[in-house]
Backbone as CSV, one residue per row, in Angstrom:
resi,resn,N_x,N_y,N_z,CA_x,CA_y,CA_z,C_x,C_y,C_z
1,UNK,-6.033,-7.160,-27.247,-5.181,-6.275,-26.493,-5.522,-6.384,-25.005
2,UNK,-4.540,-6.591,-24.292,-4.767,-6.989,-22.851,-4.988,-5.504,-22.014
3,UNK,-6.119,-5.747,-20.925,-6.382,-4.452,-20.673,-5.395,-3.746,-19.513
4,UNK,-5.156,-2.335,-19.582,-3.926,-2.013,-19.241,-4.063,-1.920,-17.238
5,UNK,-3.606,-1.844,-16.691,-3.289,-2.220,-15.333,-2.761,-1.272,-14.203
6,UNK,-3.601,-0.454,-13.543,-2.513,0.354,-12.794,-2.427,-0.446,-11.626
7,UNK,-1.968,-0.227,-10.521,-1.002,-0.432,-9.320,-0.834,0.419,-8.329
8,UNK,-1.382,0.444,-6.937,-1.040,1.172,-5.948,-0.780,0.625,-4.641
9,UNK,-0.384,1.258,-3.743,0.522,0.895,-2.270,-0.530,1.975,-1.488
10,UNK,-1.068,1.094,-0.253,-2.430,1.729,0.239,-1.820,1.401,1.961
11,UNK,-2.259,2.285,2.955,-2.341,2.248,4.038,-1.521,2.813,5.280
12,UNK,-0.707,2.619,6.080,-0.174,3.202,6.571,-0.319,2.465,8.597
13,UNK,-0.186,3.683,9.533,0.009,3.113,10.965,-1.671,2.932,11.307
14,UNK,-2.106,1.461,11.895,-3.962,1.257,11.637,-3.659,1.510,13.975
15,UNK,-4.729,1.930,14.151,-5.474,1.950,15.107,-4.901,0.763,16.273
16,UNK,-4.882,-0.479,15.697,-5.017,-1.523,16.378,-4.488,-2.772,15.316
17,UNK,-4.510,-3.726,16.193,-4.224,-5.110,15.194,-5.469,-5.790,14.387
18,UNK,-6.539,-5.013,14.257,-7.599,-5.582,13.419,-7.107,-4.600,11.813
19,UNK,-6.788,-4.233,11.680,-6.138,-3.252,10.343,-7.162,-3.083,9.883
20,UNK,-8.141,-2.349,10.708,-9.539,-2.029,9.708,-9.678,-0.495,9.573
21,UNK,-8.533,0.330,11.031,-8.928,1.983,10.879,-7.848,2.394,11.479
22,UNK,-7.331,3.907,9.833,-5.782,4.105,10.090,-5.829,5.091,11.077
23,UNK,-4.856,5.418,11.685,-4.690,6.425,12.989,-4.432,7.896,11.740
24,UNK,-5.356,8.737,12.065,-5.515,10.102,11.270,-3.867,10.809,11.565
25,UNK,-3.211,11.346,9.945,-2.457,11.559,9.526,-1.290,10.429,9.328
26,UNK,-1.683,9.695,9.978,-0.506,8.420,9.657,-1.127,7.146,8.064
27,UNK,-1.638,7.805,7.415,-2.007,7.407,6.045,-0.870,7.340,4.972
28,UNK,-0.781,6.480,4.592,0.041,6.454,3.434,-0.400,6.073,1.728
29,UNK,-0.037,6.418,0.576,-0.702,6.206,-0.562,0.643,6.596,-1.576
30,UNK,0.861,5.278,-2.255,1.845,5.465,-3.051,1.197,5.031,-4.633
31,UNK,2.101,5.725,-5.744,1.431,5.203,-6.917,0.690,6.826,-7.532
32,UNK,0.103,6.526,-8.865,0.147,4.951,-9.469,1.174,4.543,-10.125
33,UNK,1.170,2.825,-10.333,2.369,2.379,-10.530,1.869,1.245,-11.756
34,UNK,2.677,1.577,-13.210,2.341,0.650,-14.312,2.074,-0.849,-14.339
35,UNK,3.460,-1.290,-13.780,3.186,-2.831,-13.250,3.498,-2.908,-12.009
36,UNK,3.538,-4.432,-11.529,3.240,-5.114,-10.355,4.622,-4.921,-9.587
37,UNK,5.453,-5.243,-10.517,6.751,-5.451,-9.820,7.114,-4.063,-9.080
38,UNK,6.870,-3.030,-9.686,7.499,-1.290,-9.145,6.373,-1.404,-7.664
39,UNK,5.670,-1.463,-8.148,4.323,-1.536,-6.579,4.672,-2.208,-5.537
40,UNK,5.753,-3.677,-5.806,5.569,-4.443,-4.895,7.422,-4.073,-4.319
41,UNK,7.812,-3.181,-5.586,9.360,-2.309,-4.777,9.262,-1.492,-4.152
42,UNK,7.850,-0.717,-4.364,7.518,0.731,-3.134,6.895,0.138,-2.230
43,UNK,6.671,-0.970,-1.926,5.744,-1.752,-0.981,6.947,-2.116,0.049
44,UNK,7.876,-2.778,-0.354,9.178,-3.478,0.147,9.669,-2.153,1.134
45,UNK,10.077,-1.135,0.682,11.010,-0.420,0.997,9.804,0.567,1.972
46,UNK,8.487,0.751,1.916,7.391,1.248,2.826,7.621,0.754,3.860
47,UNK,7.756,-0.748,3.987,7.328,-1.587,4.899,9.005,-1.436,6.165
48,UNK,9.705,-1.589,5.099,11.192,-1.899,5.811,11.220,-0.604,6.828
49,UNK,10.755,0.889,6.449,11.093,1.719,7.581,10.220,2.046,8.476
50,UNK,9.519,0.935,8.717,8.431,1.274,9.433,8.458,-0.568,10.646
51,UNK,9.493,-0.668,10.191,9.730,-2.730,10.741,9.099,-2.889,11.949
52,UNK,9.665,-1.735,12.566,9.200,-1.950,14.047,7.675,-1.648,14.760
53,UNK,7.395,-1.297,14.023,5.682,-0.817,14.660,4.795,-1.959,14.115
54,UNK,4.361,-2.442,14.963,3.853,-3.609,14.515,2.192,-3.414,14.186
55,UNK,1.665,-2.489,14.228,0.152,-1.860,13.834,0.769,-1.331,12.140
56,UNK,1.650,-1.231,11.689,1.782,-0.870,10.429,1.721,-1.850,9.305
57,UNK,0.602,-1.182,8.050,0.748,-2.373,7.151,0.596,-1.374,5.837
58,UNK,1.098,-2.034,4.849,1.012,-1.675,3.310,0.102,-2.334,2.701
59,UNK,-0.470,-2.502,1.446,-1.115,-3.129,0.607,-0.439,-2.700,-0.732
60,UNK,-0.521,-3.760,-1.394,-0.320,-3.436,-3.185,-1.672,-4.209,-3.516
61,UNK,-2.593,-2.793,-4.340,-3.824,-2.957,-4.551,-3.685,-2.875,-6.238
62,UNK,-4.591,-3.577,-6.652,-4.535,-3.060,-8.517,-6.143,-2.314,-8.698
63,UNK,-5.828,-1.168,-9.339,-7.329,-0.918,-9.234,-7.838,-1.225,-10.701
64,UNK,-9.143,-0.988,-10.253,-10.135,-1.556,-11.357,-11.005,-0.367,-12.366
65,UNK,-10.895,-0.759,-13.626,-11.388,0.231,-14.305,-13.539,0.068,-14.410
66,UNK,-14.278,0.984,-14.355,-15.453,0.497,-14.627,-15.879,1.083,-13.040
């Protein structure tokens, strides 16, 4: 039995162009999400209203059990 898989959408508007530290309250966290594909549709549509700010980034992360 294959082990089961969640899915999340991590991040939001970062500080600067090193995307290492988000600007406080501009955090974003979507999920959790069963499979890959729904994660990488809330990822799509995160990203699209935010086009123009170019310090903004998403992630589709899978987390890990253990």
């Amino acid at each position: 039995m294959a082990e089961p898989q969640i899915w999340v959408v991590w991040g939001g508007v970062f500080t600067d162009m090193t995307f290492t530290t988000l600007e406080q309250g501009k955090e974003e966290f979507y999920g959790p999400f069963h499979d890959e594909e729904s994660a990488i549709r809330r990822w799509r549509e995160g990203m699209a209203r935010f086009v123009d700010i170019a310090s903004h980034r998403l992630f589709v992360l899978r987390a890990r059990q253990g």
